[in-house]
C-alpha positions in Angstrom: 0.0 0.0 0.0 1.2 3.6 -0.9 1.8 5.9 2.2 -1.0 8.3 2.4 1.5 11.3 2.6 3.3 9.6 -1.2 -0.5 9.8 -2.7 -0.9 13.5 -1.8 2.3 14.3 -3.1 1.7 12.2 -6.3 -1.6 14.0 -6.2 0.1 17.3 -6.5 -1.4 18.6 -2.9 2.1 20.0 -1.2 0.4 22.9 0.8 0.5 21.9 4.4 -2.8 23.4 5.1 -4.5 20.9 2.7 -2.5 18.3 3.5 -3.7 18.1 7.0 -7.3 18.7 5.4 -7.2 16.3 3.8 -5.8 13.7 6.2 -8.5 14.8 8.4 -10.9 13.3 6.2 -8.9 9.9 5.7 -9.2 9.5 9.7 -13.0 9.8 9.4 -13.3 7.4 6.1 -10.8 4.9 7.8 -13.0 4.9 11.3 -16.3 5.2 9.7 -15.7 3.0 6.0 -13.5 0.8 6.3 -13.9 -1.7 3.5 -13.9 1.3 1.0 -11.0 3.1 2.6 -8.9 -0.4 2.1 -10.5 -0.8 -1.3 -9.5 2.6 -2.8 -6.0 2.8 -0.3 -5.6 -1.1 -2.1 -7.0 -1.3 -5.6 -6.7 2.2 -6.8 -3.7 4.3 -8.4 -2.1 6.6 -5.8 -2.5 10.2 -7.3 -6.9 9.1 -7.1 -6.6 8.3 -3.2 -7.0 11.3 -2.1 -9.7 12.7 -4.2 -12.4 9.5 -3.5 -11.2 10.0 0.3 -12.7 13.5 0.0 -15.6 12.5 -1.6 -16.6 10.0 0.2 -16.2 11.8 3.5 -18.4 15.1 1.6 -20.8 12.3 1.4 -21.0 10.7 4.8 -21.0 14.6 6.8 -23.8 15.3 4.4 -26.0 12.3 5.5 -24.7 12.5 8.7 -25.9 16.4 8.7 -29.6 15.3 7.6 -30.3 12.1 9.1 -30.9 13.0 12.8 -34.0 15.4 14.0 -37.5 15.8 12.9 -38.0 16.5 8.9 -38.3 20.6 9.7 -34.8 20.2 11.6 -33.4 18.0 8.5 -34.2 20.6 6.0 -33.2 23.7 8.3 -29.8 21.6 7.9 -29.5 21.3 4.7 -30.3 24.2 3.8 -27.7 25.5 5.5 -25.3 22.7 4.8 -26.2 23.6 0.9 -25.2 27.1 1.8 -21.8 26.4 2.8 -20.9 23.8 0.3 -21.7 26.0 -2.3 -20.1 28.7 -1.1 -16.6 26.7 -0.5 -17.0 25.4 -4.3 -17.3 29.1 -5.4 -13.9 29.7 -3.6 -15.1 30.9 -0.5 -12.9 31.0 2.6 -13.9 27.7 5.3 -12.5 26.3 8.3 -14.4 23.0 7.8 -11.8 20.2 7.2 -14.7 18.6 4.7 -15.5 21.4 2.4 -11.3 22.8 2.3 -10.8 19.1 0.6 -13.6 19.2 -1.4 -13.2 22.2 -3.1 -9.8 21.3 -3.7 -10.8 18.2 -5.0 -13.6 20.3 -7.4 -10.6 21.9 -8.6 -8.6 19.6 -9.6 -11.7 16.8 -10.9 -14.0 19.6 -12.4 -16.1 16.5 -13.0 -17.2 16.6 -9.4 -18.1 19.8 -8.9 -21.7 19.0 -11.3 -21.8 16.2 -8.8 -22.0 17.5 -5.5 -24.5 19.7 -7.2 -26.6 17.0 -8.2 -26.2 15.2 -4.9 -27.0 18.2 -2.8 -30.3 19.2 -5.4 -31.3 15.5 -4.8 -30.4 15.6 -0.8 -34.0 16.9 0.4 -35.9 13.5 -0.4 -33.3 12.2 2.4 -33.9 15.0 4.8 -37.5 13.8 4.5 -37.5 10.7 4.0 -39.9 8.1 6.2 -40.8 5.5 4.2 -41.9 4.1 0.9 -45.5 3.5 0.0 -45.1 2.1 -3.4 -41.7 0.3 -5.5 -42.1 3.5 -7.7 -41.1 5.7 -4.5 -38.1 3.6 -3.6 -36.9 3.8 -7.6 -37.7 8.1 -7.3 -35.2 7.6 -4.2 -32.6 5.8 -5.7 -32.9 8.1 -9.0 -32.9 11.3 -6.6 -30.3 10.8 -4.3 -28.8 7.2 -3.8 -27.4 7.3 -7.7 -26.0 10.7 -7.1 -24.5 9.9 -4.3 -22.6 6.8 -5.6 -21.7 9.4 -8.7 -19.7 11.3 -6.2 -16.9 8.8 -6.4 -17.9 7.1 -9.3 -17.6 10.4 -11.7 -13.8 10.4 -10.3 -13.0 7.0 -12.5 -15.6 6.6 -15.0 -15.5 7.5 -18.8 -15.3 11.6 -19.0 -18.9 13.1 -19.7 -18.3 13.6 -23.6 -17.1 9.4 -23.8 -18.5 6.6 -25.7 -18.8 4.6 -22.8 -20.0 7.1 -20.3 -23.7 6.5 -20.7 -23.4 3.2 -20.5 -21.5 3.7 -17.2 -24.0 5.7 -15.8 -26.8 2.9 -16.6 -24.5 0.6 -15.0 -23.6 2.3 -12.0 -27.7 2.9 -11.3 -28.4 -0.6 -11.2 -25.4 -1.3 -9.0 -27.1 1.5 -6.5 -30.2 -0.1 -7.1 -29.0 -3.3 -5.7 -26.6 -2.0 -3.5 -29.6 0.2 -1.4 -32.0 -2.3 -1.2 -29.5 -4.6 0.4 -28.5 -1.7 3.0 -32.5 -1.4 3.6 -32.4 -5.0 4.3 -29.4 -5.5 6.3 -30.4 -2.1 8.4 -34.1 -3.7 9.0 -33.8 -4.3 12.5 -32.3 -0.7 13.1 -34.8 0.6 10.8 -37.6 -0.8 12.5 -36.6 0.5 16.1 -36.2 3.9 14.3 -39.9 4.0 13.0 -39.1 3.6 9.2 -38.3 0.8 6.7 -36.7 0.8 3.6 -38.8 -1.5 2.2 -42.3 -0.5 0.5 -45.7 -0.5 2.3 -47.3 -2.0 -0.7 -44.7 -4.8 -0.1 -45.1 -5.3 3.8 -49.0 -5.5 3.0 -48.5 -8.4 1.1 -47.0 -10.1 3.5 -49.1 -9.3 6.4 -46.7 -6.7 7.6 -46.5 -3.5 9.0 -44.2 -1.1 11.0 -46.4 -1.9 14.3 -46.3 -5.5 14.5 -42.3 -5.7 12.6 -41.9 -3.6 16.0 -44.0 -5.2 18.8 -44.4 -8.8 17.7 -41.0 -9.6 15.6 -41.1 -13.7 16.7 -44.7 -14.1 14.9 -43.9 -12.0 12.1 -40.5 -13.9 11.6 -41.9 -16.2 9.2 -43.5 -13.6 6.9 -40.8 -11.6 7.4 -38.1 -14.2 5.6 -40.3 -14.5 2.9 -40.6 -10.8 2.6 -36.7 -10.2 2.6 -36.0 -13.1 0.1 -38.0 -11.6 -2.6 -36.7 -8.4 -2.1 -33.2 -10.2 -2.2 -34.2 -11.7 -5.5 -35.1 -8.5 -6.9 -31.2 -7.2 -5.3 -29.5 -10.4 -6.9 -30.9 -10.0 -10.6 -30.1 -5.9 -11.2 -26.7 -6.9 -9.7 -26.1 -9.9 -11.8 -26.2 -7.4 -14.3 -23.1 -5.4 -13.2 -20.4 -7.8 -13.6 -19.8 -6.0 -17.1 -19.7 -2.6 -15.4 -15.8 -2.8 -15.5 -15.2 -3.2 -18.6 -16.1 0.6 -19.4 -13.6 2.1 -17.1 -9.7 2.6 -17.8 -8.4 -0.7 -17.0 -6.4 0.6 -13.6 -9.9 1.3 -11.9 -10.9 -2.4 -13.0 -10.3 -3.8 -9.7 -11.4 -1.7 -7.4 -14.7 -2.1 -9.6 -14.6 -5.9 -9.8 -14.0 -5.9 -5.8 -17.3 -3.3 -5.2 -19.6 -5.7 -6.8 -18.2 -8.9 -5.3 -18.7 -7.4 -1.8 -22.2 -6.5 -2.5 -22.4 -9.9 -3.6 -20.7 -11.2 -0.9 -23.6 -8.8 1.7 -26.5 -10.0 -0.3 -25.5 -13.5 0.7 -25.2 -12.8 4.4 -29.0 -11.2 4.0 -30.7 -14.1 2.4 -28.8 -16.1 5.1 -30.4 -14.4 7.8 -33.4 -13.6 6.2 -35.5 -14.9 9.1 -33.9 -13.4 11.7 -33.8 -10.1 10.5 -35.7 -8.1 13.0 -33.5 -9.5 15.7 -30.1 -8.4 14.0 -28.6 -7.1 10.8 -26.0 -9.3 8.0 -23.2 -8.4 7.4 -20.5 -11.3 5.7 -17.6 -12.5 7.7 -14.5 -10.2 7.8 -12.6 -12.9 6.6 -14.5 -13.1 3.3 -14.3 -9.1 2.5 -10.5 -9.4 2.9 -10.6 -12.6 0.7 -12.0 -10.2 -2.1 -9.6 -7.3 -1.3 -6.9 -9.5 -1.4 -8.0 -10.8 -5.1 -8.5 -7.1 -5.8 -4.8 -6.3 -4.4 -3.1 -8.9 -7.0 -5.1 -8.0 -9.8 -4.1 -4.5 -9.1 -0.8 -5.2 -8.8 -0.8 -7.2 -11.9 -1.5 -3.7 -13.9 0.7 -1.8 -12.3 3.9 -3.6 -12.4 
């Protein structure tokens, strides 16, 4: 593995002030990620570390910022969060850690600036967010803020805006969000539940005999319906991601791996759901450490392999 201070001097960032930005945000991706801070410190070139570090932890202070507090609080939030982000894009002075790297970042990926504008535009259906009612709301989610999100880090190694490939990309990245969310809705159920709001659709939980009051007070008896209800929406998870094992094929062959390893961890989480499928309400899934490194490890080689 590169040292972290080699990647921000192959990443041209040499003013002290920045460095210690930006290694202010590699502490908080290392505690708070740390399968993707192994993947992209692992499987990625050097000079990029730095730039998906900062992205990433724009991403997780953002979500951080609006997912705590009635909705009226949430918006109040992000309204003001919006304020400063786009203030520090414009080249406004800030003494926040996040936005100094990520309007550094913005200036040397212009690529992400257009993101963090989408993401933020897209931001309020979190900050009010409490439920689904139908399938069509949880695809308006993903569209609106899940996909933009993931284009954050995404946009950093895909195909440049005016490529061939980068519509294709884009498709491919959405139905790897796709999956990738409705996993996280189903792994999180049991937190979800206690925090009075699924990820899964109403219309779905009514046809299984479910809803938020007895997932809550009468988890045994629902435990049955329950592993039915998560294996078809695991079904639904496994077939948009079958579809993504192509997705690295449209990016430059050094971001393969780091690609390849993404999709074989979500493969690797959608496994530990269906496994616990039953006992969902008691605790999440999440697959054995061991595995993950297994994956990175494969990742590592591969990278390796292109390097040298």
């Amino acid at each position: 593995m590169t040292r972290w201070s080699v990647a921000l001097t192959r990443a041209g960032i040499t003013d002290p002030h920045l460095r210690h930005s930006y290694d202010a945000q590699r502490t908080l991706v290392r505690r708070n990620r740390r399968e993707e801070y192994l993947a992209t410190r692992l499987l990625l070139p050097a000079p990029i570390h730095p730039a998906v570090i900062a992205a990433v932890a724009f991403m997780d202070e953002t979500d951080r910022r609006i997912d705590s507090g009635d909705i009226r609080t949430r918006q109040d939030t992000l309204r003001s969060w919006d304020g400063q982000v786009t203030a520090a894009l414009a080249g406004g002075p800030t003494e926040n850690e996040t936005l100094r790297a990520l309007a550094d970042t913005a200036g040397r990926h212009p690529v992400l600036g257009a993101r963090v504008r989408g993401f933020l535009d897209g931001a309020p259906v979190e900050a009010t967010w409490s439920g689904f009612a139908t399938e069509a709301d949880f695809q308006d989610y993903v569209d609106r803020y899940s996909l933009p999100a993931l284009m954050l880090t995404a946009s950093l190694i895909g195909p440049a805006p005016d490529a061939e490939q980068h519509e294709p990309f884009e498709r491919g990245c959405r139905r790897l969000i796709e999956a990738m969310q409705r996993t996280d809705f189903l792994a999180d159920l049991a937190e979800d539940v206690g925090q009075g709001r699924v990820g899964i659709p109403k219309d779905e939980l009514d046809r299984h005999g479910l809803d938020l009051e007895s997932l809550r007070e009468r988890p045994q008896e629902c435990a049955p319906a329950v592993g039915r209800l998560v294996d078809a929406q695991a079904e639904r998870a496994g077939t948009v991601l079958a579809r993504c094992r192509s997705l690295p094929e449209l990016v430059a062959r050094e971001y393969r791996p780091f690609l390849s390893a993404l999709i074989s961890v979500q493969e690797l989480r959608l496994e530990a759901v269906r496994r616990n499928s039953g006992s969902l309400l008691q605790r999440g899934a999440s697959p054995a450490p061991s595995a993950a490194l297994r994956v990175l490890w494969r990742g590592y080689r591969a990278a390796r392999g292109l390097r040298f």
